[in-house]
PyMOL Python script that loads the backbone (N, CA, C, O; Angstrom):
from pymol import cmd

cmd.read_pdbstr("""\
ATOM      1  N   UNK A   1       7.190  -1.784 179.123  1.00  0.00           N
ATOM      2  CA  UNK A   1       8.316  -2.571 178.674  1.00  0.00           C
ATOM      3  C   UNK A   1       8.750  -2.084 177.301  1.00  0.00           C
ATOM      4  O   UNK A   1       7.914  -1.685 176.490  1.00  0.00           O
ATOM      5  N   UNK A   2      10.061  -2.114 177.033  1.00  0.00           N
ATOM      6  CA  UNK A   2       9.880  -1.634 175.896  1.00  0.00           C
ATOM      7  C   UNK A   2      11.641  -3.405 174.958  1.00  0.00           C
ATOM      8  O   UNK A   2      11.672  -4.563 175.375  1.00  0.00           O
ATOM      9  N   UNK A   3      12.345  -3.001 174.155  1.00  0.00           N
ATOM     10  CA  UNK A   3      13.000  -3.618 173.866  1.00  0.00           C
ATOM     11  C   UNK A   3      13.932  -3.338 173.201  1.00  0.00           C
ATOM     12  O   UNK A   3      13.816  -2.603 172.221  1.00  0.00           O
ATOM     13  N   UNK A   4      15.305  -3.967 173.659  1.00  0.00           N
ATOM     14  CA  UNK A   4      16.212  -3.570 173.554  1.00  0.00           C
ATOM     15  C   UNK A   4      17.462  -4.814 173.162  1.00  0.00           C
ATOM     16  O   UNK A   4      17.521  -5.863 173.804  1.00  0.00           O
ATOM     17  N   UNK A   5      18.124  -4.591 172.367  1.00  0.00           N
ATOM     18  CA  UNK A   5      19.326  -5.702 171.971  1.00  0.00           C
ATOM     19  C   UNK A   5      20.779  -5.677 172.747  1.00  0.00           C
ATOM     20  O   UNK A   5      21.526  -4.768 173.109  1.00  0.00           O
ATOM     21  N   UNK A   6      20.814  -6.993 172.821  1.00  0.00           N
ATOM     22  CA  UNK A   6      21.997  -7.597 173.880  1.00  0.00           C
ATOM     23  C   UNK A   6      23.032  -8.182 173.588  1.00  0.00           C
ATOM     24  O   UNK A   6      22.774  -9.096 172.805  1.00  0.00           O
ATOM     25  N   UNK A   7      24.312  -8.100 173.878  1.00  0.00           N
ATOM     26  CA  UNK A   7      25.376  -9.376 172.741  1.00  0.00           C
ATOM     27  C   UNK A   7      25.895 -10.043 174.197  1.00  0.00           C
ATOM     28  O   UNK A   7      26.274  -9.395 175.173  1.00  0.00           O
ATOM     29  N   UNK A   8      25.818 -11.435 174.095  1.00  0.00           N
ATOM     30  CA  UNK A   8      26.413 -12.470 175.332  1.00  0.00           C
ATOM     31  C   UNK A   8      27.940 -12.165 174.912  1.00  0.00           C
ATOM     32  O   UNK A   8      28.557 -12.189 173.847  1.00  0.00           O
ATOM     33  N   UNK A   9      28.217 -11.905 176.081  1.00  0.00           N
ATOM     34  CA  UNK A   9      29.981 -12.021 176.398  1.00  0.00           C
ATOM     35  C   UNK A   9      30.339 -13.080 175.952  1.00  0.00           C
ATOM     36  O   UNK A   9      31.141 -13.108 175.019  1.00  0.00           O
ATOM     37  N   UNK A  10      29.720 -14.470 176.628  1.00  0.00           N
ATOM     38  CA  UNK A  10      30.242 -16.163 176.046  1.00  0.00           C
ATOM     39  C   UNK A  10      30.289 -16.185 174.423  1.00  0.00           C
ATOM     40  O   UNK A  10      31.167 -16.445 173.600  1.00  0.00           O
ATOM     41  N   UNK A  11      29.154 -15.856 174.365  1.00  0.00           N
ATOM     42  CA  UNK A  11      29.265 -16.689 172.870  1.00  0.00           C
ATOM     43  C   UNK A  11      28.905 -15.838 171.762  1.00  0.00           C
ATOM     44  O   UNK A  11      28.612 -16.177 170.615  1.00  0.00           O
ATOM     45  N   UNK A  12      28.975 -14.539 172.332  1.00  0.00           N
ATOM     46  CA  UNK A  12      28.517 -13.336 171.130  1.00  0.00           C
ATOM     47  C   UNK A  12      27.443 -13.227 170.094  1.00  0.00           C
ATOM     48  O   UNK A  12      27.301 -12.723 168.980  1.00  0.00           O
ATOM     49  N   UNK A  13      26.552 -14.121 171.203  1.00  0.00           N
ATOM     50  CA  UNK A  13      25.223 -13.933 169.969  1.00  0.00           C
ATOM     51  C   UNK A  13      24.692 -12.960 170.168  1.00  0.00           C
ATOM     52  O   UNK A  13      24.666 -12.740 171.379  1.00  0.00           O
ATOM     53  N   UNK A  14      24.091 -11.994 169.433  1.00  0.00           N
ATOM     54  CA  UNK A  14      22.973 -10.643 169.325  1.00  0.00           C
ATOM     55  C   UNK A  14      21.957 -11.000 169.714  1.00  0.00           C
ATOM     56  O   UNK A  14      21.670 -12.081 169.201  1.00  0.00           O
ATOM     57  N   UNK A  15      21.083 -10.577 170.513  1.00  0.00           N
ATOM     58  CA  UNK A  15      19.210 -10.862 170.825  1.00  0.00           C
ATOM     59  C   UNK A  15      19.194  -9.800 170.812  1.00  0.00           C
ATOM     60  O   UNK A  15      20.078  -8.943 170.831  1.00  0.00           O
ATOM     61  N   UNK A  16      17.731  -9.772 170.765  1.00  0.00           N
ATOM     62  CA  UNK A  16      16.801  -8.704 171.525  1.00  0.00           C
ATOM     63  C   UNK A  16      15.897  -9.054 172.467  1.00  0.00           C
ATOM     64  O   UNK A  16      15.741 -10.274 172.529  1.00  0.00           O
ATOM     65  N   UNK A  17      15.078  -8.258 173.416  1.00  0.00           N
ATOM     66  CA  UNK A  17      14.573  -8.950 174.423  1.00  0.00           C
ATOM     67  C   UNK A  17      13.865  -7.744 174.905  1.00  0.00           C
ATOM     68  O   UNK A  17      14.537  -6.716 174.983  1.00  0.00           O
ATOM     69  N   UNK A  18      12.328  -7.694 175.320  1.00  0.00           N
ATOM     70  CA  UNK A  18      11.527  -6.861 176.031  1.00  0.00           C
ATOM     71  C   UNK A  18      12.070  -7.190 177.417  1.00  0.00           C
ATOM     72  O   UNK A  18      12.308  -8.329 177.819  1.00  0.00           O
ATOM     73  N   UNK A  19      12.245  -5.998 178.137  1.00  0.00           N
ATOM     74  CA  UNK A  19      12.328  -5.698 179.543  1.00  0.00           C
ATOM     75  C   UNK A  19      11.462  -4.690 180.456  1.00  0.00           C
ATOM     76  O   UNK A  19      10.411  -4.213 180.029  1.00  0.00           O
ATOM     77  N   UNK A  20      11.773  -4.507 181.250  1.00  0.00           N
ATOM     78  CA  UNK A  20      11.169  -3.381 182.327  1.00  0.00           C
ATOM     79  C   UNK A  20      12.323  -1.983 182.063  1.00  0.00           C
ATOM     80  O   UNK A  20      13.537  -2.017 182.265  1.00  0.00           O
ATOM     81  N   UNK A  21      11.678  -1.050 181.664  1.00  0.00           N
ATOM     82  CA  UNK A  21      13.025  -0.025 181.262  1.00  0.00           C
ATOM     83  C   UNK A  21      13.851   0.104 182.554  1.00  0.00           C
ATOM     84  O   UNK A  21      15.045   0.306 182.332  1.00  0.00           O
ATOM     85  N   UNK A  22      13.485   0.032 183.907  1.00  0.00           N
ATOM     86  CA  UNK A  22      14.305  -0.031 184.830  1.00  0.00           C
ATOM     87  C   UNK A  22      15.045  -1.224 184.972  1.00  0.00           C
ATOM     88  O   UNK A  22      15.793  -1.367 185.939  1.00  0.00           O
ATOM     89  N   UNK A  23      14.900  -2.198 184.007  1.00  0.00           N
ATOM     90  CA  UNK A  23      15.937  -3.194 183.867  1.00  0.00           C
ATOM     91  C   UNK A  23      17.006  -3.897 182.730  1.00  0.00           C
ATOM     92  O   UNK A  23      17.716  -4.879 182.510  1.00  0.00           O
ATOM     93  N   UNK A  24      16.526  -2.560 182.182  1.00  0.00           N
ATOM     94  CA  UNK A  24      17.623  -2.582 180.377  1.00  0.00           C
ATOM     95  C   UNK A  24      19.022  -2.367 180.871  1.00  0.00           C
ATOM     96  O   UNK A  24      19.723  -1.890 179.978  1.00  0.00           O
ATOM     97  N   UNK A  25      19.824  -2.611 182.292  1.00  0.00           N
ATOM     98  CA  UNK A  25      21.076  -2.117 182.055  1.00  0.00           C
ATOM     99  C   UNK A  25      21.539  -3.508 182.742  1.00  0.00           C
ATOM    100  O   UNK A  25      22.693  -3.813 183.044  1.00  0.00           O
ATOM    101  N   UNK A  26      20.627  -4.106 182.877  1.00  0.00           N
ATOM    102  CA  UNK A  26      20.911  -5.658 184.152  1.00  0.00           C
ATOM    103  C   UNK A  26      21.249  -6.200 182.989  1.00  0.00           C
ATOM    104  O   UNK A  26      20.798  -5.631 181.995  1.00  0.00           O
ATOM    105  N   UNK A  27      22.303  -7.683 182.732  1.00  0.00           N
ATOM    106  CA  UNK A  27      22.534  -9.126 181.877  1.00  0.00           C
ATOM    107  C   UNK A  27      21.512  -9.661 181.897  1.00  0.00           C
ATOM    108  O   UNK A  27      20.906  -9.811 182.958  1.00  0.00           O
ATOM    109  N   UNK A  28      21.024 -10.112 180.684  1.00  0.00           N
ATOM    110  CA  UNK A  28      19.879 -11.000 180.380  1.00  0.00           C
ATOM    111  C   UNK A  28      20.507 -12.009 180.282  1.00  0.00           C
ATOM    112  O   UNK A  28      21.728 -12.164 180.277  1.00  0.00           O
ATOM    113  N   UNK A  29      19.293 -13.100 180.160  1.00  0.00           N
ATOM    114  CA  UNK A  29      19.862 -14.643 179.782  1.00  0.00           C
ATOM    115  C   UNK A  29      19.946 -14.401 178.123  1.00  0.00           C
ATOM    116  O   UNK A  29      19.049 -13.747 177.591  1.00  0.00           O
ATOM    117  N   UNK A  30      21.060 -14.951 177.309  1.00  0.00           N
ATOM    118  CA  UNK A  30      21.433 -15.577 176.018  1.00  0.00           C
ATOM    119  C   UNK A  30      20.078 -16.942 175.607  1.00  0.00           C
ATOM    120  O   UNK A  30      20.025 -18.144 175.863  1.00  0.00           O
ATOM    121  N   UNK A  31      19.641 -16.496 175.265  1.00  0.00           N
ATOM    122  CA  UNK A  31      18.741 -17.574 174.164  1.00  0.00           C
ATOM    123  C   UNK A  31      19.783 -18.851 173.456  1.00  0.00           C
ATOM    124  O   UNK A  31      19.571 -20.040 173.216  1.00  0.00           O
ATOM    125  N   UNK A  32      20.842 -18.061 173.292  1.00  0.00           N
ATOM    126  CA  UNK A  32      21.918 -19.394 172.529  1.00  0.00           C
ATOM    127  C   UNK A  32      22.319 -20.253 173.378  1.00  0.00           C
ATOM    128  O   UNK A  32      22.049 -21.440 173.193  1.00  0.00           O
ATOM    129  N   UNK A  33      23.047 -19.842 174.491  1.00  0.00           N
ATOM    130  CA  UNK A  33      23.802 -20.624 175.548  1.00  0.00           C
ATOM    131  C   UNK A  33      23.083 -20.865 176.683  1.00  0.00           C
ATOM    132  O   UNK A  33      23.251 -21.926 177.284  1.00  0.00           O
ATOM    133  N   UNK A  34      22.073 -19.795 177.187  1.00  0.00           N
ATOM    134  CA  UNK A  34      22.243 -20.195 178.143  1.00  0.00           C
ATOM    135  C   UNK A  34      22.344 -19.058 179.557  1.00  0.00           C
ATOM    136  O   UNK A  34      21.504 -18.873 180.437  1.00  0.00           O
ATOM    137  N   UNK A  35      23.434 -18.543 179.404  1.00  0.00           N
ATOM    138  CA  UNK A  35      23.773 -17.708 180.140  1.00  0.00           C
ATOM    139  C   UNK A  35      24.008 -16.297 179.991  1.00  0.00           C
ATOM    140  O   UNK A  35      24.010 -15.537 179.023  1.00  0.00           O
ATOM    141  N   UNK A  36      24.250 -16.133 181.498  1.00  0.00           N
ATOM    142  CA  UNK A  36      23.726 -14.517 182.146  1.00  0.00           C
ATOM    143  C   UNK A  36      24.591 -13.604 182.177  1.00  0.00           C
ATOM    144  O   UNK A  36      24.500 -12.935 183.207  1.00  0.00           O
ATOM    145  N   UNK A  37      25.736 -13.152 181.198  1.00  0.00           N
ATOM    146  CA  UNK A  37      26.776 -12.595 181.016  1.00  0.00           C
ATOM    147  C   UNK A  37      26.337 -12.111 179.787  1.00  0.00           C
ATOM    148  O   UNK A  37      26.786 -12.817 178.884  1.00  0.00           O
ATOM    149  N   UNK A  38      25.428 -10.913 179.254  1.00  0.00           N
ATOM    150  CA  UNK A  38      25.231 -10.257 178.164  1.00  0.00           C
ATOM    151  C   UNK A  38      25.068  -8.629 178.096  1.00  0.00           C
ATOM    152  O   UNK A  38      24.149  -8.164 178.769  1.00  0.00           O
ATOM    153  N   UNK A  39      25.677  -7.949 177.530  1.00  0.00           N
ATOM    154  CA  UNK A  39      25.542  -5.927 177.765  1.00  0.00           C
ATOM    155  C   UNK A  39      24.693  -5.569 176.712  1.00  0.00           C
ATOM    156  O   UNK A  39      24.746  -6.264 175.697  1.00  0.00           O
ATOM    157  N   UNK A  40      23.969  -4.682 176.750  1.00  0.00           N
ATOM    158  CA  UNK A  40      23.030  -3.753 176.097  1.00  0.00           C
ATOM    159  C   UNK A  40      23.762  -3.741 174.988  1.00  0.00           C
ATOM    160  O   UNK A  40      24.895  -4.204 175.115  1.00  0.00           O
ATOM    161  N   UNK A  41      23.450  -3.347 173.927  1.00  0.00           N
ATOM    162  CA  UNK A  41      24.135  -2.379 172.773  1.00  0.00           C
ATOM    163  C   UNK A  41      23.534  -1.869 172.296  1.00  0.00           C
ATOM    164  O   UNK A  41      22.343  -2.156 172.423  1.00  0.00           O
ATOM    165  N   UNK A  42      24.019  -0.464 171.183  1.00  0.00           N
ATOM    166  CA  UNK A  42      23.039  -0.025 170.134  1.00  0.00           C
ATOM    167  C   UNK A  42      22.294  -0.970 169.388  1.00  0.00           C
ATOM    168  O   UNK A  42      22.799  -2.027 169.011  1.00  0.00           O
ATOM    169  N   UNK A  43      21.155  -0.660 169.159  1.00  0.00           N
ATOM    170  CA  UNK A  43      20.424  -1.306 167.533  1.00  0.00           C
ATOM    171  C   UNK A  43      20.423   0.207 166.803  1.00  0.00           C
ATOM    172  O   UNK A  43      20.629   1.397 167.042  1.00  0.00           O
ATOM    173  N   UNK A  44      20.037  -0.723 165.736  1.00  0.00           N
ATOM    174  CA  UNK A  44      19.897   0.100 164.501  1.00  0.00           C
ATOM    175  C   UNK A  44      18.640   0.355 164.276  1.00  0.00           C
ATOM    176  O   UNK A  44      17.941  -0.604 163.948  1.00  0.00           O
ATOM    177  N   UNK A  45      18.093   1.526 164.375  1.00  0.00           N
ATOM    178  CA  UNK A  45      16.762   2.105 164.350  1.00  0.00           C
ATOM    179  C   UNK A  45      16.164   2.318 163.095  1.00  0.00           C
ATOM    180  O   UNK A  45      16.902   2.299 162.110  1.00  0.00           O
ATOM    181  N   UNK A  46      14.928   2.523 162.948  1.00  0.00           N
ATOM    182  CA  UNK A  46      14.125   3.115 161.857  1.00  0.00           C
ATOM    183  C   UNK A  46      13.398   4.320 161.861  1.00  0.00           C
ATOM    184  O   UNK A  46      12.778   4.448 162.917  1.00  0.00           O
ATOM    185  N   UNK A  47      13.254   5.202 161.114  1.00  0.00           N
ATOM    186  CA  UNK A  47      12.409   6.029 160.950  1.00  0.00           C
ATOM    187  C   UNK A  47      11.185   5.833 159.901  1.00  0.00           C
ATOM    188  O   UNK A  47      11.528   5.307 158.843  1.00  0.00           O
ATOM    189  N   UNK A  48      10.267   6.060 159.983  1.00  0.00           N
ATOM    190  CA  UNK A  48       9.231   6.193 159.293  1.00  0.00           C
ATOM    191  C   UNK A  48       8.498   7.442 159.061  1.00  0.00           C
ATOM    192  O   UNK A  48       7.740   7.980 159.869  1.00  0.00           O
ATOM    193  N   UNK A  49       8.813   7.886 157.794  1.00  0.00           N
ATOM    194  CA  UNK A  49       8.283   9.598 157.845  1.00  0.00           C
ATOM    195  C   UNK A  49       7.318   9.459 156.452  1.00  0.00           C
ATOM    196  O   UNK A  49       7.474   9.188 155.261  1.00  0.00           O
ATOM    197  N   UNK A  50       6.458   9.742 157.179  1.00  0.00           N
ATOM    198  CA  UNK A  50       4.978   9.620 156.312  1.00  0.00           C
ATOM    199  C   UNK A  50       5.530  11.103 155.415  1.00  0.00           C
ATOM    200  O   UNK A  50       6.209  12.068 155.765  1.00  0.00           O
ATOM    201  N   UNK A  51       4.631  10.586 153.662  1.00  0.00           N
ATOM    202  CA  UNK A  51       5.077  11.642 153.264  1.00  0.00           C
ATOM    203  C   UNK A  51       3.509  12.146 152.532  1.00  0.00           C
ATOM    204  O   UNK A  51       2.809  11.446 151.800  1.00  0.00           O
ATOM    205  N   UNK A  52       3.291  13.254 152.884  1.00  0.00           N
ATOM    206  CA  UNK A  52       1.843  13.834 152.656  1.00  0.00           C
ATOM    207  C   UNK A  52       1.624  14.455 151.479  1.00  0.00           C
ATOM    208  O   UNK A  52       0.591  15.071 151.216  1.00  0.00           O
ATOM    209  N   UNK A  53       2.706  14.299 150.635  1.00  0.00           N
ATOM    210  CA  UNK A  53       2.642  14.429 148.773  1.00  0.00           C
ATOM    211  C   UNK A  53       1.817  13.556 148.034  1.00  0.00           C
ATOM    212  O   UNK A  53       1.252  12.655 148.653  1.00  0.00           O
ATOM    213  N   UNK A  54       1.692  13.637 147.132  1.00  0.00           N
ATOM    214  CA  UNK A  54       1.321  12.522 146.271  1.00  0.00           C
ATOM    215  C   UNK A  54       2.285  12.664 144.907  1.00  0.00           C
ATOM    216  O   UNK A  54       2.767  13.770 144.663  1.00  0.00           O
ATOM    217  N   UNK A  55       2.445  12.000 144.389  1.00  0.00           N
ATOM    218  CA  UNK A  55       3.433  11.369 143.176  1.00  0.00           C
ATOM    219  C   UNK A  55       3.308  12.467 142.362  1.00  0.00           C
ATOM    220  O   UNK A  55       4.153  13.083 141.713  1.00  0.00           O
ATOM    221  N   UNK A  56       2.671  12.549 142.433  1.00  0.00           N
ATOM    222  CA  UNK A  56       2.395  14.143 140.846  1.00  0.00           C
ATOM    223  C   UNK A  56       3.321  14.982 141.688  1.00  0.00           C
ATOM    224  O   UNK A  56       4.365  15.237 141.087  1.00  0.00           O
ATOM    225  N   UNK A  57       3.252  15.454 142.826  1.00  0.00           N
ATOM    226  CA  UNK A  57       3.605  16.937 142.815  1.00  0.00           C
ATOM    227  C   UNK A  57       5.009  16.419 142.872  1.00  0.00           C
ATOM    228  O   UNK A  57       5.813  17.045 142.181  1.00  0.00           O
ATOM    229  N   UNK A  58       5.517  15.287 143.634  1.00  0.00           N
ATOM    230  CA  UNK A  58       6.479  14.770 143.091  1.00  0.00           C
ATOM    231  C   UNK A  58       7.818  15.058 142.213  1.00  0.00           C
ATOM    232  O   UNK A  58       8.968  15.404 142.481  1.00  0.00           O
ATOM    233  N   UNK A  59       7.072  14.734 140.995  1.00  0.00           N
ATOM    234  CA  UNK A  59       7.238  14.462 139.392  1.00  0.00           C
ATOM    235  C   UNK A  59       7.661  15.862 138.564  1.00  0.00           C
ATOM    236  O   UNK A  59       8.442  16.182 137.667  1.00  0.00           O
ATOM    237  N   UNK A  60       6.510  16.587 139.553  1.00  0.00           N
ATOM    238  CA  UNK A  60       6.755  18.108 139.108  1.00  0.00           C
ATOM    239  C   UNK A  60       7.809  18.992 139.298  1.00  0.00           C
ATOM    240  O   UNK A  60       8.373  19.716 138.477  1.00  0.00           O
ATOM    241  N   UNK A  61       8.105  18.759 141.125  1.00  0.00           N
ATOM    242  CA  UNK A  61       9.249  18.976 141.507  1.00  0.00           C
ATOM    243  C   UNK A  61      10.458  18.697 140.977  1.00  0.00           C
ATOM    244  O   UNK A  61      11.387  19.503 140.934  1.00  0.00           O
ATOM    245  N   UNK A  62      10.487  17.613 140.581  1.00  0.00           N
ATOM    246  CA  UNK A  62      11.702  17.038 140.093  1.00  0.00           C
ATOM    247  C   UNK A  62      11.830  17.657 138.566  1.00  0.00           C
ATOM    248  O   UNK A  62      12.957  18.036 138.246  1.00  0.00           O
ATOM    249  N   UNK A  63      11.067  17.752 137.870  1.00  0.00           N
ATOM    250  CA  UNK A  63      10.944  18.678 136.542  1.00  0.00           C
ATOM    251  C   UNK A  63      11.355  19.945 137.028  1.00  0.00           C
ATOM    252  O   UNK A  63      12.545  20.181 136.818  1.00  0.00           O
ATOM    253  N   UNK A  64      10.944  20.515 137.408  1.00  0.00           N
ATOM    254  CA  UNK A  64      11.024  21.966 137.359  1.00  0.00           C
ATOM    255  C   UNK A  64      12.689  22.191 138.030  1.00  0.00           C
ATOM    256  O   UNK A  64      13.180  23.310 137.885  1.00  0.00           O
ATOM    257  N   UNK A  65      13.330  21.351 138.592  1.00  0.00           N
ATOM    258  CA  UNK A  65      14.684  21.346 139.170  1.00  0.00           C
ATOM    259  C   UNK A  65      15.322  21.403 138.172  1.00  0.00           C
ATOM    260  O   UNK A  65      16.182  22.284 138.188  1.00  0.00           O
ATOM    261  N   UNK A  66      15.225  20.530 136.861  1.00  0.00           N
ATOM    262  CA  UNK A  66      15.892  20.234 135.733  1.00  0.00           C
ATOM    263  C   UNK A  66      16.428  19.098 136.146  1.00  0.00           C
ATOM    264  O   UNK A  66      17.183  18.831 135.211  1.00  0.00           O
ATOM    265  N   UNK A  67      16.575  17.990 137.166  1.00  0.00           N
ATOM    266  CA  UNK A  67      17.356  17.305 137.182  1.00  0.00           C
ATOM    267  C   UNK A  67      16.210  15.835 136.919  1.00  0.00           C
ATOM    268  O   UNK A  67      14.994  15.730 136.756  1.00  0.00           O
ATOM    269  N   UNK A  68      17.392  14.838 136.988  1.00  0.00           N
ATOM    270  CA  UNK A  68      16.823  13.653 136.167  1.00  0.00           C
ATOM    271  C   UNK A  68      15.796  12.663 137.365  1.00  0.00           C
ATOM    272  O   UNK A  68      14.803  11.993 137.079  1.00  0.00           O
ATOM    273  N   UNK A  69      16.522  12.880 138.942  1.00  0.00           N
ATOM    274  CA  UNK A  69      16.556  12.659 140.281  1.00  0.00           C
ATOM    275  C   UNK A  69      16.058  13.006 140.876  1.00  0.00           C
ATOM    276  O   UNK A  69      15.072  13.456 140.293  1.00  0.00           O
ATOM    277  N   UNK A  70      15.955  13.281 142.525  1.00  0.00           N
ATOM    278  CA  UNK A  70      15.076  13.970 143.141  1.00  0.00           C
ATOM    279  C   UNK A  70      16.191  14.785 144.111  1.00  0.00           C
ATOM    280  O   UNK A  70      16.941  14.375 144.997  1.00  0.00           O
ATOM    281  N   UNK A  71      15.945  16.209 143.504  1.00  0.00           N
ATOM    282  CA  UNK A  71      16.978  17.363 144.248  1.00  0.00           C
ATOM    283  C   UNK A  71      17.247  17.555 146.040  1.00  0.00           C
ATOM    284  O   UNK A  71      18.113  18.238 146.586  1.00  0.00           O
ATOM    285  N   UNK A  72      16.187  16.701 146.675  1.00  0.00           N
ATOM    286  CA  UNK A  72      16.826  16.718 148.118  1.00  0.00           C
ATOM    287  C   UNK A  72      16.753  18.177 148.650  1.00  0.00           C
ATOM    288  O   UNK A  72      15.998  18.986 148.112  1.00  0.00           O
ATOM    289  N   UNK A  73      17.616  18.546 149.812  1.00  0.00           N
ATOM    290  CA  UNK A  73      17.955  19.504 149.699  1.00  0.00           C
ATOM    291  C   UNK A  73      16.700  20.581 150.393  1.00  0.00           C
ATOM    292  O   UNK A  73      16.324  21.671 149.963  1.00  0.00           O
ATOM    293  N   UNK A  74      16.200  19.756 151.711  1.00  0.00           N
ATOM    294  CA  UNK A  74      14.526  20.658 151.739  1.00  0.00           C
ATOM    295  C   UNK A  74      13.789  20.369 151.062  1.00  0.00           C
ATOM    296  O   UNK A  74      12.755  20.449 151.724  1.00  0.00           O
ATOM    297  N   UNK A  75      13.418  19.896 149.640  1.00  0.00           N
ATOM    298  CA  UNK A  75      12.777  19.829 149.415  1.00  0.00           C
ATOM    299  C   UNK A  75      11.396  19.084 149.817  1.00  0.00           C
ATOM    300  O   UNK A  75      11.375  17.859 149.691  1.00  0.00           O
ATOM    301  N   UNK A  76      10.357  19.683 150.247  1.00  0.00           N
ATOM    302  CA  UNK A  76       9.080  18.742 150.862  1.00  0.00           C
ATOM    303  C   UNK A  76       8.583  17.694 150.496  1.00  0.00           C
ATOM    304  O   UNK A  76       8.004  16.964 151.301  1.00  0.00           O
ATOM    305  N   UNK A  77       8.704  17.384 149.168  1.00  0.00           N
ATOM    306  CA  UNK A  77       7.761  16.575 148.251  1.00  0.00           C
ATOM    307  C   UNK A  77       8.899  15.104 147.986  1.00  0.00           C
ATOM    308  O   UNK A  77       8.443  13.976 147.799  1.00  0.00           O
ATOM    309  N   UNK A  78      10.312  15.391 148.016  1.00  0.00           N
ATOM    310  CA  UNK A  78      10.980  14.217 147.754  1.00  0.00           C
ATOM    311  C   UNK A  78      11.988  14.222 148.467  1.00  0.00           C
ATOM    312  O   UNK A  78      13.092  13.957 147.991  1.00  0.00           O
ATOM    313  N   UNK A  79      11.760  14.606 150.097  1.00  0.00           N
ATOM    314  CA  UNK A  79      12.768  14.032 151.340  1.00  0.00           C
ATOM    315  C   UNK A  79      12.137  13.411 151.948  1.00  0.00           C
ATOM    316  O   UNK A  79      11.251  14.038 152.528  1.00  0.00           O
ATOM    317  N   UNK A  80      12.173  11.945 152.186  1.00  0.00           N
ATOM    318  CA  UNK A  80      11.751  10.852 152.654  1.00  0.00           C
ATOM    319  C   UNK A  80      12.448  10.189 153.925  1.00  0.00           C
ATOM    320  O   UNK A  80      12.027   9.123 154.374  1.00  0.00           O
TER     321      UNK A  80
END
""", "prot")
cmd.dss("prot")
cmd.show_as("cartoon", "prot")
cmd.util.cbc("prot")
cmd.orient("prot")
């Protein structure tokens, strides 16, 4: 099962709701109203990217760029 967000046609509330992935494209029931008139939509996802630096090398990076910030740009130590 995994989960996925829904907006009711009636009454346009947003849920989310675990399903059977062979059943993420069926109308769920609305938690607000009631009823069985609701379509899939995007959610808004997350990433989580572990970062295997530690603060010093960091710090260093960002020194040695000259800038005040963190230069981005590839860089390993401060693209998050």
């Amino acid at each position: 099962m995994a989960k996925y967000e829904y907006k009711c046609r009636h009454c346009h509330c947003r849920f989310s709701k675990s399903v059977k992935i062979e059943e993420r494209n069926q109308p769920q029931m609305c938690p607000s109203c009631g009823k069985t008139d609701s379509e899939k939509v995007l959610s808004n996802i997350a990433f989580n990217k572990t970062n295997f630096q530690d603060s010093a090398d960091c710090e260093s990076c960002v020194e040695d760029s000259g800038q005040a910030g963190c230069h981005g740009d590839g860089c390993a130590c401060c693209s998050n």
